[in-house]
C-alpha positions in Angstrom: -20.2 1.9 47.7 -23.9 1.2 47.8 -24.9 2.6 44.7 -22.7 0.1 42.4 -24.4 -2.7 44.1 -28.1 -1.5 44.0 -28.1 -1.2 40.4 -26.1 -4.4 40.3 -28.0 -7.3 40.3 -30.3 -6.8 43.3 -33.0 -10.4 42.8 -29.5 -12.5 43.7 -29.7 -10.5 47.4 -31.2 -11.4 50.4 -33.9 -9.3 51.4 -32.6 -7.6 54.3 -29.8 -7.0 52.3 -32.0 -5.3 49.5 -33.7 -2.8 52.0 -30.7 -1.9 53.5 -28.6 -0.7 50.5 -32.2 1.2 49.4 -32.1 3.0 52.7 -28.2 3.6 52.6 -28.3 4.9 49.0 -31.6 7.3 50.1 -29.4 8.4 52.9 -26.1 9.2 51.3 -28.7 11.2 48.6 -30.1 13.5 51.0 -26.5 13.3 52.4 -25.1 15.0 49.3 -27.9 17.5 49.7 -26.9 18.5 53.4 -23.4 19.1 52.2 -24.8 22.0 49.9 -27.2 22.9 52.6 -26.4 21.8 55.8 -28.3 24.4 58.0 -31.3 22.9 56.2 -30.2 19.1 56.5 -28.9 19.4 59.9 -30.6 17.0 61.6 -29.6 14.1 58.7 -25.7 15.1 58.5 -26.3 14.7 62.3 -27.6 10.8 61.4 -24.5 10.2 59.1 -22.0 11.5 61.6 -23.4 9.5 64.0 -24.4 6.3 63.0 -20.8 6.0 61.1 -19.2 6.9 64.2 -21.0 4.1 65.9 -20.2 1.5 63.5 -16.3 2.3 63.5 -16.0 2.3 67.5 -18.4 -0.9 67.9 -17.9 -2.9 64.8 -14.1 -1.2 63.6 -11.9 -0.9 65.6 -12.7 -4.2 67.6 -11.8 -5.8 64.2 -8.9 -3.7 63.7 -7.7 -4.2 67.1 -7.9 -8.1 66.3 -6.5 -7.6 63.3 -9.4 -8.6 61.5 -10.0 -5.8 59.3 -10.3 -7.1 55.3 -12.7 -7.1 53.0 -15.6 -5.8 53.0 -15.0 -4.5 56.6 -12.1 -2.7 55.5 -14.0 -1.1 52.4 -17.1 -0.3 55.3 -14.0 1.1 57.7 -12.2 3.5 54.8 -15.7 5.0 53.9 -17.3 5.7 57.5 -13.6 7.0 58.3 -14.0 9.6 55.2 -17.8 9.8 56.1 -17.0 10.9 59.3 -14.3 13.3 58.2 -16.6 15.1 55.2 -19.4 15.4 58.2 -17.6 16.5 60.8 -16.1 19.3 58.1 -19.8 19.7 56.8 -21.3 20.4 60.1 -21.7 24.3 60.9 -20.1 23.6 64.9 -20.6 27.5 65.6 -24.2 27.5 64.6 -24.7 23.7 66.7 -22.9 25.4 69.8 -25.5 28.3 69.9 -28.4 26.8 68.9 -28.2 23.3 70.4 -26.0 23.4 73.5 -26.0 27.3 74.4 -29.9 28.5 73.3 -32.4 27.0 75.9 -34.3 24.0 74.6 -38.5 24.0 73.7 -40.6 23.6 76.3 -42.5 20.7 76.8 -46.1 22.2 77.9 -48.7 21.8 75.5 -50.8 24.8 77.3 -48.5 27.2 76.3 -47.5 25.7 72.7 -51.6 25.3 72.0 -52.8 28.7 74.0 -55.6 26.7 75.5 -55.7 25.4 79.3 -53.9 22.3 79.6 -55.3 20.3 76.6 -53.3 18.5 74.1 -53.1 20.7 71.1 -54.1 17.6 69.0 -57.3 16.6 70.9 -60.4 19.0 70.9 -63.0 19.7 73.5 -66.4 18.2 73.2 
């Protein structure tokens, strides 16, 4: 959806309006590229999945359930709806389950991460 109207005619948009499709368009890119890699790209098919699902339960289905759903809102609801089932198919759950939810997280002392005695690892002794 965002690619026809960046290399539309983007000086007739708003500014906003501009940065937004660029950043949508850089997005579904690097989108495309977690598909073929998503152990790699994790962390962004993690973004998409999310993000849609956030604008289709806070900005959707309100319209939907008001039967307000047409236009461009129902162009922006049939793509996060796919979006949200390519992502949800893309996404390894086994490896998330073990890694995110099962695996104890990182610890949060920088002693241990920086071997030295309770300094930050970024700031240096004088």
């Amino acid at each position: 959806m965002i690619w026809p109207l960046l290399l539309g005619s983007p000086e007739t948009g708003e500014h906003f309006r501009g940065v937004t499709w660029c950043l949508l368009s850089t997005v579904a890119l690097l989108a495309l590229l977690g598909l073929r890699y998503p152990l790699k790209m994790l962390p962004l098919l993690f973004f998409e999945l999310i993000w849609k699902a956030t604008w289709v339960i806070a900005i959707g289905l309100p319209l939907r359930s008001a039967g307000r759903l047409e236009g461009a809102f129902s162009e922006t609801w049939f793509a996060n709806v796919m979006g949200l089932v390519i992502f949800t198919l893309a996404i390894p759950w086994g490896y998330v389950i073990r890694k995110y939810i099962r695996e104890s997280g990182d610890r949060w002392s920088w002693s241990r991460a920086s071997g030295t005695s309770g300094t930050r690892p970024d700031v240096r002794p004088t």
